[in-house]
DRENGUSE-726735 format. One record per atom (N, C-alpha, C): atom name; residue number from 1; residue in one letter; x, y, z. Coordinates in pm, 1 decimal. Layout:
N
{CA, NUM, a, {X, Y, Z}}
...
***
This chain:
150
{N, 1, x, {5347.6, 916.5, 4031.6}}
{CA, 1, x, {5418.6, 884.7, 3909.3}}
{C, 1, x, {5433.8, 734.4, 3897.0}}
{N, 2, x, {5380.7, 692.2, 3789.9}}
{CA, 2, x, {5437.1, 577.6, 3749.9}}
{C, 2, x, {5582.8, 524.6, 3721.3}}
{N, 3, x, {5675.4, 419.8, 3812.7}}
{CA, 3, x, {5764.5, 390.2, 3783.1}}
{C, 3, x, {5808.4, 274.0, 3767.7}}
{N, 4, x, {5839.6, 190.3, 3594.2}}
{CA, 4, x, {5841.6, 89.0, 3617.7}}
{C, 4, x, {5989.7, 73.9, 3622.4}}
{N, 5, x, {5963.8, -131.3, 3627.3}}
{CA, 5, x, {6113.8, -160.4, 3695.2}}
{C, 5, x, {6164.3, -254.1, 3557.9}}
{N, 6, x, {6066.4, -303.2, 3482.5}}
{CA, 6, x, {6077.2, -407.9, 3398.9}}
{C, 6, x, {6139.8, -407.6, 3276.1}}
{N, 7, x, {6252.3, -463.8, 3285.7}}
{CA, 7, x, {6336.1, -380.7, 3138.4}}
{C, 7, x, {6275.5, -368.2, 3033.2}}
{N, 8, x, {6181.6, -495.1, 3009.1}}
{CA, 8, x, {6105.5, -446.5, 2831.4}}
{C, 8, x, {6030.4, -394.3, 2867.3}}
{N, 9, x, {5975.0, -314.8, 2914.9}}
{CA, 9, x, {5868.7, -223.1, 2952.8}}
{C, 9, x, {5844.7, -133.6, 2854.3}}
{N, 10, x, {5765.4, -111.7, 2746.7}}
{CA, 10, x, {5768.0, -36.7, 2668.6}}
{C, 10, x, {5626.4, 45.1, 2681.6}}
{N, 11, x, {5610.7, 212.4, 2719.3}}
{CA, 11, x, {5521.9, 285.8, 2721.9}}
{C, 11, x, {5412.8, 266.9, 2611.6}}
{N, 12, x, {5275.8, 287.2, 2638.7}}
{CA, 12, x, {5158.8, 298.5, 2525.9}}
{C, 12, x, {5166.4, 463.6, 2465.0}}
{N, 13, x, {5235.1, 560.4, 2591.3}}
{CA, 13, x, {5244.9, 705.5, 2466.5}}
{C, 13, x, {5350.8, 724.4, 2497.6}}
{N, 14, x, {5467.3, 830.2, 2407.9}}
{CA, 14, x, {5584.3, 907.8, 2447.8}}
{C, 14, x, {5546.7, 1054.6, 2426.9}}
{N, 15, x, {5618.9, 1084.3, 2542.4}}
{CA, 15, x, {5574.5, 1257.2, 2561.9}}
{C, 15, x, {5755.5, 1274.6, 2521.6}}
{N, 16, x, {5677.8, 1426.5, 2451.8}}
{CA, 16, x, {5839.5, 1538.1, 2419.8}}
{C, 16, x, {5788.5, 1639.0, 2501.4}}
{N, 17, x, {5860.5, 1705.6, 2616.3}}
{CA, 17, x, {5856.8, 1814.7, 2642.6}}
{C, 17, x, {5930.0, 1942.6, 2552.3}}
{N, 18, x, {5913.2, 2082.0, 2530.4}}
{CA, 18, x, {5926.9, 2158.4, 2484.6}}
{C, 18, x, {5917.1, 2330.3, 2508.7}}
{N, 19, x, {5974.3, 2395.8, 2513.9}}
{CA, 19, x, {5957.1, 2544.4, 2524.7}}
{C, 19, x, {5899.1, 2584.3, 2373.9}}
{N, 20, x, {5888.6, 2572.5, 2296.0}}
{CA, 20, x, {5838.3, 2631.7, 2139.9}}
{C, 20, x, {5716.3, 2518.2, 2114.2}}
{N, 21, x, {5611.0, 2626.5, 2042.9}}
{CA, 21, x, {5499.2, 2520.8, 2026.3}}
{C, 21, x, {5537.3, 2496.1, 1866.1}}
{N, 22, x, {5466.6, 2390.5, 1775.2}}
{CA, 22, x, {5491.6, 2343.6, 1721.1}}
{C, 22, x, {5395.3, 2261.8, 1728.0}}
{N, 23, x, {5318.3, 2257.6, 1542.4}}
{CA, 23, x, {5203.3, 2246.6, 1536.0}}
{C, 23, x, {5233.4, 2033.1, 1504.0}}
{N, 24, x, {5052.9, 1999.2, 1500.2}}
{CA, 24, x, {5077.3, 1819.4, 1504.9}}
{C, 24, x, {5155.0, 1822.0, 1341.4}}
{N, 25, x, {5194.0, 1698.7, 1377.8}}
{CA, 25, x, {5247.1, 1645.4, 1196.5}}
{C, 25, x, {5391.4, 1659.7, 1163.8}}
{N, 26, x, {5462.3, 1780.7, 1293.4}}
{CA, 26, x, {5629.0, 1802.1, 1301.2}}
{C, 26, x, {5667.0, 1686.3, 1313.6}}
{N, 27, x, {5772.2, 1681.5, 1261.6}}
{CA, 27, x, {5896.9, 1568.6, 1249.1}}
{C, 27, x, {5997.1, 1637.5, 1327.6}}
{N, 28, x, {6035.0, 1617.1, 1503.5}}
{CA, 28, x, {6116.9, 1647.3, 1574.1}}
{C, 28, x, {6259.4, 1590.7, 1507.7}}
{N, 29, x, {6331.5, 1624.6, 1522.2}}
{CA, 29, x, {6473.2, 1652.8, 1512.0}}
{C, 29, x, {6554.1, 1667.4, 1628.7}}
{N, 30, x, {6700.4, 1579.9, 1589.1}}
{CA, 30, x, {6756.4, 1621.2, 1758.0}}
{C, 30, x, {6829.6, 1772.0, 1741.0}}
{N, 31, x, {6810.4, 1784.5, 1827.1}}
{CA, 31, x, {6884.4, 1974.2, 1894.4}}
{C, 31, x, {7032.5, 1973.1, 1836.3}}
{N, 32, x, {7018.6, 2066.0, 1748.1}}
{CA, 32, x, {7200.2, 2065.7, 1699.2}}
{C, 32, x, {7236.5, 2152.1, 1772.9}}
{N, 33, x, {7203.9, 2219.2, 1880.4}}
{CA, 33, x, {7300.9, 2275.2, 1957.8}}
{C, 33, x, {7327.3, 2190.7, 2111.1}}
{N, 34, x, {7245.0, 2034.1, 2098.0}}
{CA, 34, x, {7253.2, 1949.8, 2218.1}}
{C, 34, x, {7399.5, 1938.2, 2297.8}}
{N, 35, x, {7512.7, 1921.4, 2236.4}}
{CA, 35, x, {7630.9, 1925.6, 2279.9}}
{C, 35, x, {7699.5, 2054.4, 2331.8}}
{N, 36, x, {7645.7, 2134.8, 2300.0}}
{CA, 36, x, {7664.3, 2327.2, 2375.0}}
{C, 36, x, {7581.2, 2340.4, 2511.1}}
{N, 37, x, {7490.6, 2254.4, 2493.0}}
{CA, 37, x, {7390.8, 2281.6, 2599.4}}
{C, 37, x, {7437.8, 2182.1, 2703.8}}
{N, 38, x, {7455.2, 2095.1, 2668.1}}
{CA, 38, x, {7513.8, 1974.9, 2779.0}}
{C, 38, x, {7626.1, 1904.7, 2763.5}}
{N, 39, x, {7771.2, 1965.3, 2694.7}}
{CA, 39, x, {7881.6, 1926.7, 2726.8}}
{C, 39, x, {7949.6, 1967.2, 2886.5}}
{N, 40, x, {7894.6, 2061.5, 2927.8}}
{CA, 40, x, {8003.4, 2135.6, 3041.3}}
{C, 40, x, {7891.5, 2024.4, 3156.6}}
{N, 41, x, {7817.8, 1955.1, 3144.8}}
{CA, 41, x, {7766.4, 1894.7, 3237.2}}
{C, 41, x, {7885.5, 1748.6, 3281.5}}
{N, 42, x, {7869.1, 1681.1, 3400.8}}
{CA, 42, x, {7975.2, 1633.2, 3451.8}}
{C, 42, x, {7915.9, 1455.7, 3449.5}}
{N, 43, x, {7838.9, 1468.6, 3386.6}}
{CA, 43, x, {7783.3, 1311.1, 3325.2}}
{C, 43, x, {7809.8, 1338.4, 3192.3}}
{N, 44, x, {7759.3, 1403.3, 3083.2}}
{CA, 44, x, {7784.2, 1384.1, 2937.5}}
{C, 44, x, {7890.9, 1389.5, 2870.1}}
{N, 45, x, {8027.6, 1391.0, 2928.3}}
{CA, 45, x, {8117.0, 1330.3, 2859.2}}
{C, 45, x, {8129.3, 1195.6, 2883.4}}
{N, 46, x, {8146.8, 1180.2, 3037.5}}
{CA, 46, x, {8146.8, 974.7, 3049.1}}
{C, 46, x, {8030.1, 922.7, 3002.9}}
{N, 47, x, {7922.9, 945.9, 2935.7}}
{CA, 47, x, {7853.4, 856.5, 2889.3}}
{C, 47, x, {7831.7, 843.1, 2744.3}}
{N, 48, x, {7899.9, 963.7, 2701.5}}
{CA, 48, x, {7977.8, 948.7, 2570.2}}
{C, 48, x, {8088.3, 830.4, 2576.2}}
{N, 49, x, {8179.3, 873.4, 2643.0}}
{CA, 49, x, {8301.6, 773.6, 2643.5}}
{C, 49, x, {8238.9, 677.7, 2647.5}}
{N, 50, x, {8194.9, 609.4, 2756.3}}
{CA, 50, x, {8109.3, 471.9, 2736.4}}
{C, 50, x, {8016.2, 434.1, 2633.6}}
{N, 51, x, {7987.5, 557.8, 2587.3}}
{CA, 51, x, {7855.1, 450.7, 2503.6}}
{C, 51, x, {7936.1, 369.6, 2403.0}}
{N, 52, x, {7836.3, 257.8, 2366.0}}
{CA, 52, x, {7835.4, 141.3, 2295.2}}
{C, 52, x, {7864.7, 217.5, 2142.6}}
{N, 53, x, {7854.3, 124.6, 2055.5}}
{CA, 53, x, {7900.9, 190.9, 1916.6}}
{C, 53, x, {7759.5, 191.7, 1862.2}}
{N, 54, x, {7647.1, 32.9, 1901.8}}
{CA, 54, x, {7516.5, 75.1, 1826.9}}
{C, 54, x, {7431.3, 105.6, 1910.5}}
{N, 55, x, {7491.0, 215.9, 2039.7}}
{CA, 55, x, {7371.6, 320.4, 2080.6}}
{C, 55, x, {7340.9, 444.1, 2031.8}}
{N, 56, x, {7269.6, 518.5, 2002.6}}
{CA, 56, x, {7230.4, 623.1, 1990.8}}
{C, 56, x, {7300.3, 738.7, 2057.8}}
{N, 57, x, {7398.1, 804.0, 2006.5}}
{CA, 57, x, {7431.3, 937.2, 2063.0}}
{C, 57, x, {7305.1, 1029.3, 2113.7}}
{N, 58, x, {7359.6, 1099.6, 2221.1}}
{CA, 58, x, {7264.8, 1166.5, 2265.9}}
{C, 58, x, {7222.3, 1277.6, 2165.8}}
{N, 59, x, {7352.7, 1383.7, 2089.1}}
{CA, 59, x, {7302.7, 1443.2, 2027.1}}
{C, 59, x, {7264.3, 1449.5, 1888.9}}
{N, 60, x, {7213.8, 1262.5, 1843.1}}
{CA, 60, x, {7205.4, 1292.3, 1731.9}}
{C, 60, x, {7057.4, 1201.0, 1751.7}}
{N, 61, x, {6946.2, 1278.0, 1896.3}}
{CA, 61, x, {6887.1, 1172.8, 1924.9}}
{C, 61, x, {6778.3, 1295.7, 2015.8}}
{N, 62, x, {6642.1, 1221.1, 1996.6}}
{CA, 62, x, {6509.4, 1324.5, 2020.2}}
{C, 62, x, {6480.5, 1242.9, 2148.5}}
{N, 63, x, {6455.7, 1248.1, 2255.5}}
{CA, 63, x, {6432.4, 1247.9, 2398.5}}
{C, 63, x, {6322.3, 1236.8, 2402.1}}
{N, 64, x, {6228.4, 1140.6, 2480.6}}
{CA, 64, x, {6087.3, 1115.3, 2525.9}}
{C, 64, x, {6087.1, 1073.2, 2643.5}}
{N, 65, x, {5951.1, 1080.2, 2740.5}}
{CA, 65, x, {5966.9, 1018.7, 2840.1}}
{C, 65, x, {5831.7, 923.7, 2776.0}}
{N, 66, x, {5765.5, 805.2, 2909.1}}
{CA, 66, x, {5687.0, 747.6, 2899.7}}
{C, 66, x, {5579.8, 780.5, 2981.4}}
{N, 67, x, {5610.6, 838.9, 3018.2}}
{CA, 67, x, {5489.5, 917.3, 3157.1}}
{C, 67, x, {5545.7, 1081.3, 3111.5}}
{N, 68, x, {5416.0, 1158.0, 3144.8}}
{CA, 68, x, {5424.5, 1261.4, 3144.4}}
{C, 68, x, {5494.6, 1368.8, 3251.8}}
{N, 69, x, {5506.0, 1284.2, 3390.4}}
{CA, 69, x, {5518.4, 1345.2, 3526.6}}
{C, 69, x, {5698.1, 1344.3, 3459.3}}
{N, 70, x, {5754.2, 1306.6, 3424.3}}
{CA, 70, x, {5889.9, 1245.9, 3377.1}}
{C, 70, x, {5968.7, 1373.1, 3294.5}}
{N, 71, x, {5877.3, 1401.6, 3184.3}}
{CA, 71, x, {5927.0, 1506.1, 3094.7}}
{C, 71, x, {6014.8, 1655.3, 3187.6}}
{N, 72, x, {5978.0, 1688.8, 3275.9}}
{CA, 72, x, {6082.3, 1796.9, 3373.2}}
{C, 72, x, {6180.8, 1731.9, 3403.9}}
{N, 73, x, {6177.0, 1577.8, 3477.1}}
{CA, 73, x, {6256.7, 1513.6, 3553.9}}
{C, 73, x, {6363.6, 1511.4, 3442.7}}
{N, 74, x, {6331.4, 1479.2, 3379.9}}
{CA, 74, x, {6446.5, 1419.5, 3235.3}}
{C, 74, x, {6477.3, 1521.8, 3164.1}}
{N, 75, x, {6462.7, 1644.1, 3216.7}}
{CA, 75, x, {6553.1, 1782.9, 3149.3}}
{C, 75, x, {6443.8, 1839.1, 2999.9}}
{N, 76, x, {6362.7, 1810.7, 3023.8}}
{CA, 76, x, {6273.1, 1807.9, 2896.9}}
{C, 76, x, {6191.4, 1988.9, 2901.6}}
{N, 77, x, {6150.9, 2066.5, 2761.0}}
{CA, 77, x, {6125.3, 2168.7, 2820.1}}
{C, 77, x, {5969.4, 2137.4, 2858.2}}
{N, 78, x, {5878.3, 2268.8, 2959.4}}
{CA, 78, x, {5788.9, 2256.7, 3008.7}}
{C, 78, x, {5732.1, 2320.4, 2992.2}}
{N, 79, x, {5684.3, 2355.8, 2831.5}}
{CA, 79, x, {5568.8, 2456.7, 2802.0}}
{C, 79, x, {5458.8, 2430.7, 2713.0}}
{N, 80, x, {5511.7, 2316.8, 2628.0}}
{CA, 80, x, {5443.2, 2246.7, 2539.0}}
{C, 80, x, {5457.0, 2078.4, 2590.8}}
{N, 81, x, {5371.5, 2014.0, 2610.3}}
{CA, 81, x, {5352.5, 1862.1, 2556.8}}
{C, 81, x, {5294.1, 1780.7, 2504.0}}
{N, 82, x, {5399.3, 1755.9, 2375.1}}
{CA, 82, x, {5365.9, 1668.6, 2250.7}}
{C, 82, x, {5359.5, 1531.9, 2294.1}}
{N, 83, x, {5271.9, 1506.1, 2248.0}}
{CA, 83, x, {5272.2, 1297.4, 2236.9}}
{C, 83, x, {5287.9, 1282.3, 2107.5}}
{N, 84, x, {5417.4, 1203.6, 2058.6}}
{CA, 84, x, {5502.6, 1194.1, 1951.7}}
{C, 84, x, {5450.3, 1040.5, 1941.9}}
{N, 85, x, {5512.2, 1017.7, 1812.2}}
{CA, 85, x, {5557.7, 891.1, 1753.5}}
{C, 85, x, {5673.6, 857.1, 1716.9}}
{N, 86, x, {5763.4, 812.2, 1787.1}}
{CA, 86, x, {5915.3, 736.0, 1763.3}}
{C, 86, x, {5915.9, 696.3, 1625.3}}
{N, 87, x, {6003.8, 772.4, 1555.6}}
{CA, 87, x, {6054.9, 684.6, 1393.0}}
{C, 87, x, {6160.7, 646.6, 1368.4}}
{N, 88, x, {6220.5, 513.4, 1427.1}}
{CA, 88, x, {6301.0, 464.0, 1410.9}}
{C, 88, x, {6328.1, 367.2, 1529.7}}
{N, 89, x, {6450.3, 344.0, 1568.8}}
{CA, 89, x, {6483.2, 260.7, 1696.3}}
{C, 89, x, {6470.1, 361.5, 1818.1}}
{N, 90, x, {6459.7, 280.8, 1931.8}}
{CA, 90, x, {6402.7, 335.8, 2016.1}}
{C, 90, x, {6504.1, 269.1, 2163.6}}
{N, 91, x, {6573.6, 351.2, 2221.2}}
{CA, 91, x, {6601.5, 306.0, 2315.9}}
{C, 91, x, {6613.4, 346.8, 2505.1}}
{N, 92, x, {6589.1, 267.6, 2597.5}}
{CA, 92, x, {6544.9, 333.8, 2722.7}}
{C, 92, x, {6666.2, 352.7, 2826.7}}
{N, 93, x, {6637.3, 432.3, 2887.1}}
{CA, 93, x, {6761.9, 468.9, 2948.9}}
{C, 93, x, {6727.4, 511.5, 3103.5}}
{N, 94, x, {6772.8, 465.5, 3252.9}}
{CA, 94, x, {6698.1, 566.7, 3331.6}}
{C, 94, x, {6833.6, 704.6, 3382.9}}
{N, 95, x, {6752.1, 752.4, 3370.1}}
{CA, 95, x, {6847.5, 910.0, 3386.0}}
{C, 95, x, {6896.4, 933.8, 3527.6}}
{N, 96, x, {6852.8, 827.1, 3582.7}}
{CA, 96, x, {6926.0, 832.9, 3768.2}}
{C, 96, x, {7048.5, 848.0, 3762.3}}
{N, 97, x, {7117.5, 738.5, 3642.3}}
{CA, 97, x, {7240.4, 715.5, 3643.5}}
{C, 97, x, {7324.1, 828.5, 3577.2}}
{N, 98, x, {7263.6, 885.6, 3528.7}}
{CA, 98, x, {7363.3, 1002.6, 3529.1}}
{C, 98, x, {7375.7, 1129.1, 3600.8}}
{N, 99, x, {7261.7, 1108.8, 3704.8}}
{CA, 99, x, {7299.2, 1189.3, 3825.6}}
{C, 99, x, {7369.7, 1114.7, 3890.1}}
{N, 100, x, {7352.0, 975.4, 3955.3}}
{CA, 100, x, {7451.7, 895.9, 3996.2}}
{C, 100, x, {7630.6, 916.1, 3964.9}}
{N, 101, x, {7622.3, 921.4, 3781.8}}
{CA, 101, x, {7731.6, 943.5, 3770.2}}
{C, 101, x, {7832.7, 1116.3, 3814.5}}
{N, 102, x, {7693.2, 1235.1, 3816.9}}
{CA, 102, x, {7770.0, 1354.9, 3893.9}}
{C, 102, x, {7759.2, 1366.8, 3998.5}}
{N, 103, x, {7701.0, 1251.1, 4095.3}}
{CA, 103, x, {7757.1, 1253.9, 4183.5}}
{C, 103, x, {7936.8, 1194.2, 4267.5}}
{N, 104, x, {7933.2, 1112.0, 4177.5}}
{CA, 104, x, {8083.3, 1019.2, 4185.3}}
{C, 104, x, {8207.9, 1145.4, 4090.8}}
{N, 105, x, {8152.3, 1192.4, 4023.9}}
{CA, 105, x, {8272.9, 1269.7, 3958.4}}
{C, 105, x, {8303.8, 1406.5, 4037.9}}
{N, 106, x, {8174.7, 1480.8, 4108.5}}
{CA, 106, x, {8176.2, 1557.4, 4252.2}}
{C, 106, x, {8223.9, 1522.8, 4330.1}}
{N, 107, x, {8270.8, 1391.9, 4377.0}}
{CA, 107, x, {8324.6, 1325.0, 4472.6}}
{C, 107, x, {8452.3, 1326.4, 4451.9}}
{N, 108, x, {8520.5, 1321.1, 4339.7}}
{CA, 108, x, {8686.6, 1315.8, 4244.3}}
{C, 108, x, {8704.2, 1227.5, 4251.0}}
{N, 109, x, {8613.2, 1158.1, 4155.1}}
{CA, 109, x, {8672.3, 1022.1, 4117.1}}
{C, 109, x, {8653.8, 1083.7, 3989.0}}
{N, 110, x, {8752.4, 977.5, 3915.9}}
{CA, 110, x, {8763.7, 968.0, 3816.6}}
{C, 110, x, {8688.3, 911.9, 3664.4}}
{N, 111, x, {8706.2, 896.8, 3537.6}}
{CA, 111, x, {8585.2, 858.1, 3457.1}}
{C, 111, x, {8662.6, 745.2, 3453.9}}
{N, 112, x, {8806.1, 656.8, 3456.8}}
{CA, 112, x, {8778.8, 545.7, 3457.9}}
{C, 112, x, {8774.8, 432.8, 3616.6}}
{N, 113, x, {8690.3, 515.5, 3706.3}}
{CA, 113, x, {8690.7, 464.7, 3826.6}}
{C, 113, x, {8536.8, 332.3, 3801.1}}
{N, 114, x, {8621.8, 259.5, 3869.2}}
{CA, 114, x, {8524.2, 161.9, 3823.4}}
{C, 114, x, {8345.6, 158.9, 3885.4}}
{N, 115, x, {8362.4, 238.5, 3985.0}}
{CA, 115, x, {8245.0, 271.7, 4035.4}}
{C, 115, x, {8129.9, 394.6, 3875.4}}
{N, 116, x, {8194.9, 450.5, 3796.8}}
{CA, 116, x, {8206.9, 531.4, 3761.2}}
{C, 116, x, {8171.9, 477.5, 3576.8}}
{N, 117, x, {8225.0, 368.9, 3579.4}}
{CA, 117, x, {8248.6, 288.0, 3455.7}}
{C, 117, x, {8078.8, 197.9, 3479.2}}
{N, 118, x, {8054.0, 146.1, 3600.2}}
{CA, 118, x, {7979.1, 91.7, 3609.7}}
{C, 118, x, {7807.0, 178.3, 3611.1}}
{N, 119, x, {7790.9, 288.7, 3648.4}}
{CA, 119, x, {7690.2, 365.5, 3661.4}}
{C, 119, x, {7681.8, 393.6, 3509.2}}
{N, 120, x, {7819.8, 418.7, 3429.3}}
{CA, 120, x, {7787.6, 438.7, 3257.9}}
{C, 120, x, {7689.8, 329.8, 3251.7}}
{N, 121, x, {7734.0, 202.1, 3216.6}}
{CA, 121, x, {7706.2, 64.5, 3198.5}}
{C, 121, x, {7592.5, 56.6, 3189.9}}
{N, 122, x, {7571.2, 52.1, 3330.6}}
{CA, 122, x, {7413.4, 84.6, 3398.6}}
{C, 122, x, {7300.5, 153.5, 3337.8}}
{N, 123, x, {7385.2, 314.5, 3248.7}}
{CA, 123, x, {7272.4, 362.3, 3173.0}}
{C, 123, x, {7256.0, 316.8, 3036.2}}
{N, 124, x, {7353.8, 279.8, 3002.6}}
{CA, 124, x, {7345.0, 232.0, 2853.6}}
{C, 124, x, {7302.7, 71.7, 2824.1}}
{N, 125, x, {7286.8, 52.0, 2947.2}}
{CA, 125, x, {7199.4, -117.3, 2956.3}}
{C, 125, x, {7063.3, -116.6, 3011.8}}
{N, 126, x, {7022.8, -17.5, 3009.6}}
{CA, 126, x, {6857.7, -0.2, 3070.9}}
{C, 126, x, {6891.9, -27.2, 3185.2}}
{N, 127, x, {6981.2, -56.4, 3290.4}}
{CA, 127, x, {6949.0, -117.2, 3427.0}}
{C, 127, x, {6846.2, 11.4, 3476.1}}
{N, 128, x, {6753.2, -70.8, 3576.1}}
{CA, 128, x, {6687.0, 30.8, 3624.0}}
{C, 128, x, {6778.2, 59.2, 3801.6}}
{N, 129, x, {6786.6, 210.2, 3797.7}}
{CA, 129, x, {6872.6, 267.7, 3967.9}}
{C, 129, x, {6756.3, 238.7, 4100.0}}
{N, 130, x, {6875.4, 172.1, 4180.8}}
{CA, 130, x, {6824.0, 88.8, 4292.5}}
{C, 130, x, {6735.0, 225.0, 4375.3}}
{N, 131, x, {6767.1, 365.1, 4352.1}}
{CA, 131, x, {6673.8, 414.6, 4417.1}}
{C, 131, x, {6518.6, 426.5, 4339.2}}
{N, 132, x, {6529.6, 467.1, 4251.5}}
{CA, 132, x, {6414.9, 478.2, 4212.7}}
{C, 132, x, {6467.9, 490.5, 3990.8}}
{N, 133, x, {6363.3, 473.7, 3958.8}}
{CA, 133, x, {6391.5, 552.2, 3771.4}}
{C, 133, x, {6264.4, 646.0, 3699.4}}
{N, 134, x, {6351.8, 703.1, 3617.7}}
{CA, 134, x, {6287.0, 854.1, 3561.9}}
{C, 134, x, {6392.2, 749.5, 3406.5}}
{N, 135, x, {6270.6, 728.5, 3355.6}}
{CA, 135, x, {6272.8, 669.6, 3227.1}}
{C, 135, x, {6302.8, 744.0, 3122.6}}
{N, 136, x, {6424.0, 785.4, 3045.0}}
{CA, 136, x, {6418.8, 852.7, 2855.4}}
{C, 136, x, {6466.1, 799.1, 2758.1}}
{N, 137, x, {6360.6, 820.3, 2696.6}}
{CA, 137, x, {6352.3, 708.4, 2576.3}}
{C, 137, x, {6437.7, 787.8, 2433.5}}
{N, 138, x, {6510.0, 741.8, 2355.8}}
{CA, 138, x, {6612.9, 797.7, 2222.6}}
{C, 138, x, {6562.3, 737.4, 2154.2}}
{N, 139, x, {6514.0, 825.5, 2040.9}}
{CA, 139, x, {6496.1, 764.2, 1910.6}}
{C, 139, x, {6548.0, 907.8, 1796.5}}
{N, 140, x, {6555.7, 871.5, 1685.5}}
{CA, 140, x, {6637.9, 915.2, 1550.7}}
{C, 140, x, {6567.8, 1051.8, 1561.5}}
{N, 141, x, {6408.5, 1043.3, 1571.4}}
{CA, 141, x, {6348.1, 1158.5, 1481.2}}
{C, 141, x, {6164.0, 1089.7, 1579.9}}
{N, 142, x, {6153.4, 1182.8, 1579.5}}
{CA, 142, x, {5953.7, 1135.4, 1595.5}}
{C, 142, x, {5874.1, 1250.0, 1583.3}}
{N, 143, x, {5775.8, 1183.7, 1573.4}}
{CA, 143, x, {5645.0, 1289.4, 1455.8}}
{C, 143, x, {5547.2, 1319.6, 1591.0}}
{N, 144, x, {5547.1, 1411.0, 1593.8}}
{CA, 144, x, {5407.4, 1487.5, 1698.3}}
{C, 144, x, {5238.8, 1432.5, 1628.8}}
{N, 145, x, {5164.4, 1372.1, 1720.8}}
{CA, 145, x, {5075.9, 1329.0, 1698.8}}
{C, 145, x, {4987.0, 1425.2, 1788.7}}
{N, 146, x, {4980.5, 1457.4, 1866.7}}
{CA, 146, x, {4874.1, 1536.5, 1985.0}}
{C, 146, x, {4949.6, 1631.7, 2055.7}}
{N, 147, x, {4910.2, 1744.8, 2083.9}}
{CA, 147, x, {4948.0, 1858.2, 2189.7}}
{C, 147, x, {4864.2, 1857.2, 2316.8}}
{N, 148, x, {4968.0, 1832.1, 2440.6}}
{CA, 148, x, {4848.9, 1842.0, 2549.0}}
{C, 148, x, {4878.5, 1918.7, 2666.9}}
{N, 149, x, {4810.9, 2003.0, 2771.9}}
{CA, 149, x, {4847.6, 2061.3, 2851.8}}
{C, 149, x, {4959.9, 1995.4, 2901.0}}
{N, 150, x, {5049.5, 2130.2, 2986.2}}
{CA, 150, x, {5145.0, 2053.5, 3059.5}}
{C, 150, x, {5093.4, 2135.4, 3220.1}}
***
């Protein structure tokens, strides 16, 4: 797997993983049931709380990776993969940190523990995680250009 470290690093394709096929030319949409599916998780409320005001909510926001090996890693489904086109702003995130962050809230700490405040930070500033990063990219809406094995 390719993993870069370089904050502007911007991928040449974005993959959507998917369980439903869905022919080229769709205009993805974010999941209106995204917040049912991943509120009871123990990162997506603190990175709500933290996020910035001009970041992208998660659930009002279509998920890509930049590598294909990525799309499982990053919770993405694994039956279809689309190589999309981002329409709109586009922003990167590595998803370590919010395992990082269930791991510190498993631990009982708290969401304003500063260890805890800082792993938010971390994701909503592109930092890339000192162990390794699994890159996902947010944008508004993106258009399926190619279907390719997964």
């Amino acid at each position: 797997m390719s993993r870069s470290t370089k904050k502007d690093y911007t991928p040449k394709r974005f993959y959507h993983g998917s369980m439903t096929e869905l022919p080229v030319g769709t205009i993805l949409k974010p999941n209106v049931n995204y917040e049912e599916d991943w509120s009871n998780t123990d990162f997506y409320s603190v990175l709500e709380h933290y996020r910035p005001k001009d970041m992208l909510s998660h659930k009002n926001s279509v998920f890509m990776c930049g590598d294909d090996e990525d799309v499982d890693l990053a919770g993405g489904g694994t039956e279809y993969l689309f190589v999309v086109e981002p329409l709109g702003k586009v922003e990167r995130h590595d998803v370590n940190w919010s395992s990082e962050i269930s791991m510190l809230m498993s631990d009982g700490l708290e969401i304003d523990d500063p260890k805890v405040v800082e792993a938010a930070a971390n994701y909503w500033n592109g930092t890339p995680h000192y162990n390794e990063q699994v890159w996902e990219y947010l944008t508004p809406f993106a258009k399926i250009i190619s279907v390719e094995e997964y």
